[in-house]
C-alpha positions as CSV (number, residue, x, y, z in Angstrom):
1,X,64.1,-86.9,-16.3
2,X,61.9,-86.5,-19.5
3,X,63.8,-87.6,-22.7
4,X,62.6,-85.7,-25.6
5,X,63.6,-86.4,-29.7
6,X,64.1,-83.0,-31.7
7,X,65.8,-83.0,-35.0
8,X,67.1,-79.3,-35.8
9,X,64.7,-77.0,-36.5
10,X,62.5,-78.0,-33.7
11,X,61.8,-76.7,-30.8
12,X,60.6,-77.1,-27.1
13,X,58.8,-75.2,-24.2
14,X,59.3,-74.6,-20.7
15,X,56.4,-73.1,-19.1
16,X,55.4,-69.9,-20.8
17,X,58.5,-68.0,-20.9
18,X,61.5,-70.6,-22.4
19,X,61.7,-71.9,-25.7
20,X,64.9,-74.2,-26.6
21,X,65.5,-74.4,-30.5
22,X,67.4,-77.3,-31.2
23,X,69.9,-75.2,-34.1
24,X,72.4,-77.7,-35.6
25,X,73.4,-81.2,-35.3
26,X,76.6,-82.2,-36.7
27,X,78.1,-85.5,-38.0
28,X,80.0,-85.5,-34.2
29,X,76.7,-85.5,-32.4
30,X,77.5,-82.1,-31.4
31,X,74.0,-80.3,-31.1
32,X,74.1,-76.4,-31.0
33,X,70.9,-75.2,-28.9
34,X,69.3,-71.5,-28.6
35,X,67.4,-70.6,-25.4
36,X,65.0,-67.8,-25.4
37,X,64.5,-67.0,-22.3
38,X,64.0,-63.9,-19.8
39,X,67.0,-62.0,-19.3
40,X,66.9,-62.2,-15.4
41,X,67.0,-66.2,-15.5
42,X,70.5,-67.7,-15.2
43,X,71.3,-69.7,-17.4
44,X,74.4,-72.2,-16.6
45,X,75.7,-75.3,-18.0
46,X,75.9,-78.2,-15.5
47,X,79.7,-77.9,-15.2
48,X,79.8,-74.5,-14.3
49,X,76.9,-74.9,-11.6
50,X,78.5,-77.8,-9.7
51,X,82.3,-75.7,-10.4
52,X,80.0,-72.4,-8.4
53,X,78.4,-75.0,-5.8
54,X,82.0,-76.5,-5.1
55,X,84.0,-72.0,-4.5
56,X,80.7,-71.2,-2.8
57,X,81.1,-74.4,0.0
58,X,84.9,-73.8,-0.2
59,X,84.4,-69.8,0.6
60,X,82.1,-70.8,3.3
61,X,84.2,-73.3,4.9
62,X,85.5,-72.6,8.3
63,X,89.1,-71.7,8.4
64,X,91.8,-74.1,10.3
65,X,94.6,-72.6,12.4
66,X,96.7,-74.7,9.7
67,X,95.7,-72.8,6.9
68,X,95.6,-69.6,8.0
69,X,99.0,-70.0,9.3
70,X,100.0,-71.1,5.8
71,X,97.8,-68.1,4.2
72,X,100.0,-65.6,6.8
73,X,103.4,-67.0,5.9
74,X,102.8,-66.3,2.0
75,X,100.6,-63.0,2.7
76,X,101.8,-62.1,6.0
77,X,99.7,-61.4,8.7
78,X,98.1,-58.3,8.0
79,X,96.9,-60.1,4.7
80,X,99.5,-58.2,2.3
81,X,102.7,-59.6,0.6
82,X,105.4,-60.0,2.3
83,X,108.4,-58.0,1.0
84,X,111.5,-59.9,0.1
85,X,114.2,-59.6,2.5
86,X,117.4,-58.2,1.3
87,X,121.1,-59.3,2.8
């Protein structure tokens, strides 16, 4: 990991194409930052990334004969909601 110092106003480079502007700092510590970038780059913050990673491996998962018999008895087994049964 490189560990830069930037006081606001300054700003850093990435390669040729990303520039990070360091754009307030306030009494908190909170810094406010401003990426120029290309428009096709995603840009996430860490949280988000790992909270992706973790649906993606979940979507991917195989399925248990547990859970799909817990998915059928709540959506019924042509994958619609059941409709309440009336007495």
């Amino acid at each position: 990991m490189l560990i830069l110092g930037r006081r606001e106003g300054e700003s850093l480079c990435i390669g040729d194409h990303i520039t990070i502007t360091i754009l307030s700092v306030d009494a908190g510590g909170n810094v406010n930052i401003g990426i120029n970038a290309p428009k096709d780059l995603l840009i996430l913050r860490s949280e988000l990334k790992e909270a992706t990673s973790a649906n993606q491996e979940a979507a991917t998962a195989s399925s248990t004969p547990q859970l799909i018999r817990a998915l059928e008895s709540v959506l019924g087994p042509a994958g619609h909601p059941q409709e309440p049964h009336s007495n």
